[in-house]
C-alpha positions, -999 to +999 in steps of 0.1 A: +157+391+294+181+364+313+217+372+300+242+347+286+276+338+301+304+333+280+330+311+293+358+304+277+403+307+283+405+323+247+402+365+248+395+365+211+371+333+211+350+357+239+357+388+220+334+371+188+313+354+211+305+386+227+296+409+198+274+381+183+253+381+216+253+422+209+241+416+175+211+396+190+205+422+213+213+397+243+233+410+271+265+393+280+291+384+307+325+366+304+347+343+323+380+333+315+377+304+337+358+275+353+363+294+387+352+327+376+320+311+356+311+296+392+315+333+410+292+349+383+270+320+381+261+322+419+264+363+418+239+363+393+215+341+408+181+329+392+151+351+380+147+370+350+177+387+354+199+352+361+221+335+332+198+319+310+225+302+288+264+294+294+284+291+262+310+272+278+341+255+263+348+223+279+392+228+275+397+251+307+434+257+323+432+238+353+397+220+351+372+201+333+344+222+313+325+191+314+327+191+355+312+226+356+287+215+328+271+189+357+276+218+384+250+237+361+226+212+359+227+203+393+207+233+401+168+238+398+167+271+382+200+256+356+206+276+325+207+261+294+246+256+285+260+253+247+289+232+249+317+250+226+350+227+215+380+228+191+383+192+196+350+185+170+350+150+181+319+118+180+332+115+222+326+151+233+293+158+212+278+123+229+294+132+264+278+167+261+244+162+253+246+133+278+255+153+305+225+177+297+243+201+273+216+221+251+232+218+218+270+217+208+292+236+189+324+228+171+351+255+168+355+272+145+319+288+143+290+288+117+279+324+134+248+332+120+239+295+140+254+308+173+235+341+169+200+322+163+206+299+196+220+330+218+185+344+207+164+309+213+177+295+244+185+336+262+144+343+255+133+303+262+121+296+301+144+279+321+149+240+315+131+237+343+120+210+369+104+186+345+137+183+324+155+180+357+141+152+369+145+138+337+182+144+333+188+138+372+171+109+388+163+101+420+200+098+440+193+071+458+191+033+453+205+013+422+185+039+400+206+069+413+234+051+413+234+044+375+219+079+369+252+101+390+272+074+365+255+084+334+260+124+345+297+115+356+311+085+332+329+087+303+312+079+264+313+045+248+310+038+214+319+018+190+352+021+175+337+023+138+313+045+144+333+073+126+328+104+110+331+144+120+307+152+087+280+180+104+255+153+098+267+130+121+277+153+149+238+158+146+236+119+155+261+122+179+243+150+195+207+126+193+227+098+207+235+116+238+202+130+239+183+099+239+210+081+264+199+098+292+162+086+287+142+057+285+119+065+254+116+045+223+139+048+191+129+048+160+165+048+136+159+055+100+182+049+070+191+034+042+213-004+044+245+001+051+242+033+071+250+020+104+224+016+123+231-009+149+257+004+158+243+036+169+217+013+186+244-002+202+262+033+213+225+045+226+226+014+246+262+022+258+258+054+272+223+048+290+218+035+323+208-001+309+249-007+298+253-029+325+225-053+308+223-072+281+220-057+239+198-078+224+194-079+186+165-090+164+164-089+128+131-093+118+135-095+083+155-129+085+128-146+110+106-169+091+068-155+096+052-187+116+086-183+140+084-144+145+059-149+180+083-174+193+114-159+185+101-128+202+080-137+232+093-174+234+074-202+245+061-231+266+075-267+264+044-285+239+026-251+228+035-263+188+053-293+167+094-295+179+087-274+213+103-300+234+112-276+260+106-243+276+122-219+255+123-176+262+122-151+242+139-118+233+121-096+250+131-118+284+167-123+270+167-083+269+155-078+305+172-051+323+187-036+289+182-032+254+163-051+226+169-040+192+142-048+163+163-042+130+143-043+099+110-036+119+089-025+083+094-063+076+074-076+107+037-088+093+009-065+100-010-094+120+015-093+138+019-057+152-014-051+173+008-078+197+042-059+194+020-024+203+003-039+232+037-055+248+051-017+243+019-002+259+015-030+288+050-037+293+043-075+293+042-106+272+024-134+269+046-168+256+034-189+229+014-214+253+018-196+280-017-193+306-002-157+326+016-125+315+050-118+327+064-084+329+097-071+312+117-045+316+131-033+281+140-002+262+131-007+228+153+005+197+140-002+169+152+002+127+142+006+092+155+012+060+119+012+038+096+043+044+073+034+074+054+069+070+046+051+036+035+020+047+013+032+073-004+055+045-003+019+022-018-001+051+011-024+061+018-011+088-001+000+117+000+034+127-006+035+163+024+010+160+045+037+143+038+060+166+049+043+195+082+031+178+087+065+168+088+086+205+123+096+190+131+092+157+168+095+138+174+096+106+209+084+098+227+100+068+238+081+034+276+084+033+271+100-004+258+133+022+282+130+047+311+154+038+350+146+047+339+111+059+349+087+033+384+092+035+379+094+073+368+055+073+387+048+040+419+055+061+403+037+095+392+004+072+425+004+057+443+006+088+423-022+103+427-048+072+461-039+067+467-056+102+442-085+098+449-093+066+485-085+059+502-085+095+516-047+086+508-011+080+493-004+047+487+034+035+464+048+014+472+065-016+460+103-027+452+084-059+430+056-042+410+085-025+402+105-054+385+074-067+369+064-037+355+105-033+341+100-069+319+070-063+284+078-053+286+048-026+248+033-026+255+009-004+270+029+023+299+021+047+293-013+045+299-012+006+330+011+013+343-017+042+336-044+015+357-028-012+385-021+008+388-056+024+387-071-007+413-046-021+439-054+009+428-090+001+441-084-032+474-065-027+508-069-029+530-043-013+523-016+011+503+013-007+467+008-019+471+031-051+438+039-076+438+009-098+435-011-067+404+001-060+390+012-089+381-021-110+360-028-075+337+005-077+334+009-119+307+033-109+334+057-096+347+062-129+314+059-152+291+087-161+293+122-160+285+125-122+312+105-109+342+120-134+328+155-121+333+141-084+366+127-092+375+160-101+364+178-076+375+155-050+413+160-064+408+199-066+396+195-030+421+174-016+459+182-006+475+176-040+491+142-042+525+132-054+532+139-092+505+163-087+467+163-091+470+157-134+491+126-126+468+113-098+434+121-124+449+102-151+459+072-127+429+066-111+407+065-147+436+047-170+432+011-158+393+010-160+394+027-191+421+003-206+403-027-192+368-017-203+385-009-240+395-047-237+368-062-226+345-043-256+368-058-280+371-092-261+407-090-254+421-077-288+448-055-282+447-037-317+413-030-320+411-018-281+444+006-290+422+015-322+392+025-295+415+046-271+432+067-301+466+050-297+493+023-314+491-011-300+534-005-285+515+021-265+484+000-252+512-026-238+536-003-222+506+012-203+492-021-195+526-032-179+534+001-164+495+001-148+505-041-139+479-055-163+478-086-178+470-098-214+436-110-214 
């Protein structure tokens, strides 16, 4: 059995390390450094007795883990390596598996997971030569060039692309993943979810950056335009072509074309999307000769393609080709931590666009905002907070700024149970979490009372169990005006 390497600065980070590989009956050696890892790594050799996977943290004294993590796979009998960080960040799980990492792991540990991939990857073969030449193309020429800068160049991503929920490290892990390659993308997720963007990221970090992102949204593209707007076409090949006139796929030459919304495309129209995937060539509306095109295809849906192929609308050859990799991404309701993550980022951002100054967010406001189920994603959440900065006046956005714009967060059994838990969850906010409970369900409560009884103050005070004085004070107190 090949043994693993632990690498890492940290004695007691080695010391756990160590008697998990015992616990899998792996055997082990350690390095406290970049330097030392190299020594064992070439003492050690290849064969079945070699390293067959480095747990290596990338924040070394004196060097870069993510420099010896391209030293590794530079070789032809490379071990698998397991990128290990502290820094749980969207950059270093993209630039890990970009650089060939095998998986990633944020610090601190989920042990019983480090225990079943010491076991895996120590009794797996080698990556071998087929994955190199995958991950390491030929050095010379334009193509090696952009390969040794897709090993040795930073991450870009988009700056909204947030989140450090274990759901979307997974997508972060899948977007480094599929960088490095050429095959098809299938993204799959519900509206809202973020899905060009991680098309866009994908295209980022592979060797096509340098060319054009082309996007497609075939769900907004009238049916008798689709063939045009995708394959373009000659100058009198319909009524109104005046002119030659390309398509996508040409506009996308050399980089990435992205089909959003690809369940919507018509199913007499596939069998010539499929054959311009399998041929790599189109043919333009009125066009007498095919001409090749060079494009990495991402493509997205929200509906259920496996579905529609069982329903008949849509082809399943088609499918299968679109989906060489698929990724699902998660709903934001599943992605733990990262509302307030983006709350805060959104907030930031409008504060500046929309009020010229910095603008917090309140412990209140986020105990509302944890409550609400969120069907519509980040781009509901990014809508809501926009039009709550639109809205405000001073420098805090507090819970009844938000919550008359997401009712749901404060209707229904489900959503006062998250509202609850999110406070018990959360650092307690000022006044304390009773205060900040009662604040964030007061105003929608008051102004659902008044709207019931259309306005009427003393039959709303009669609904909420209290004297009409009271109802008012609240209602100025809360800033609420007489309807």
């Amino acid at each position: 059995m090949r043994k693993v390497l632990i690498v890492d600065d940290e004695p007691s980070v080695r010391f756990v390390l160590a008697r998990t590989c015992e616990r899998a009956g792996v055997p082990y050696e350690e390095a406290g450094s970049a330097e030392e890892a190299r020594t064992k790594l070439r003492a050690a050799g290849g064969g079945r007795d070699g390293v067959g996977l480095v747990l290596l943290d990338v924040r070394l004294p004196g060097d870069d883990g993510f420099k010896l993590l391209g030293e590794i796979g530079g070789r032809v009998d490379s071990p698998f390596v397991v990128v290990m960080t502290a820094e749980d960040t969207m950059r270093s799980a993209v630039e890990a598996m970009k650089r060939g990492a095998a998986d990633y792991l944020g610090k601190p540990f989920d042990l019983e997971r480090v225990e079943r991939i010491v076991r895996d990857l120590s009794a797996a073969p080698p990556p071998g030569q087929a994955d190199e030449a995958a991950a390491h193309a030929d050095e010379r020429g334009e193509a090696g060039a952009d390969a040794r800068r897709l090993r040795e160049g930073g991450v870009a991503l988009p700056d909204t692309l947030i989140g450090r929920s274990a759901a979307m490290v997974e997508v972060y892990k899948e977007i480094g993943r599929v960088a490095r390659t050429e095959m098809t993308v299938l993204l799959m997720g519900e509206s809202g979810t973020g899905k060009e963007l991680v098309a866009r990221a994908i295209h980022a970090n592979s060797t096509r950056a340098r060319g054009p992102f082309v996007t497609v949204n075939m769900a907004a593209i009238p049916r008798d335009l689709i063939e045009s707007e995708l394959y373009g076409h000659e100058k009198g090949s319909f009524t109104g072509a005046v002119e030659r006139r390309p398509g996508k796929f040409e506009l996308a030459s050399g980089g990435t074309l992205f089909l959003d919304e690809i369940g919507e495309m018509p199913i007499e129209l596939q069998a010539k999307l499929l054959r311009v995937l399998q041929e790599r060539e189109i043919d333009r509306v009125g066009g007498t000769r095919p001409l090749a095109v060079d494009v990495r295809i991402v493509a997205a849906t929200n509906a259920d393609l496996a579905r529609s192929v069982e329903e008949g609308r849509f082809r399943r050859d088609l499918y299968y080709r679109l989906a060489v990799v698929p990724i699902r991404l998660p709903p934001l309701r599943e992605r733990e931590g990262d509302v307030i993550l983006l709350a805060r980022h959104f907030v930031a951002k409008f504060g500046e666009q929309l009020k010229g100054r910095p603008v917090a967010l309140g412990k209140d406001a986020e105990a509302v905002l944890l409550a609400h189920p969120w069907p519509g994603n980040v781009r509901e959440l990014q809508n809501v907070l926009q039009r709550a900065l639109l809205k405000l006046a001073g420098n805090r956005v507090g819970a009844r700024d938000v919550a008359t714009l997401v009712p749901a967060a404060v209707a229904g059994e489900r959503a006062l149970t998250g509202l609850v838990e999110g406070l018990l969850d959360a650092e307690p906010p000022e006044g304390g979490r009773y205060q900040a409970a009662i604040a964030a369900i007061e105003a929608p409560l008051i102004a659902a009372a008044l709207a019931r009884t259309h306005g009427n103050q003393l039959r709303a005070a009669e609904l909420l169990g209290m004297n009409r004085n009271t109802l008012r004070e609240r209602m100025r107190a809360l800033g609420m005006k007489p309807r």
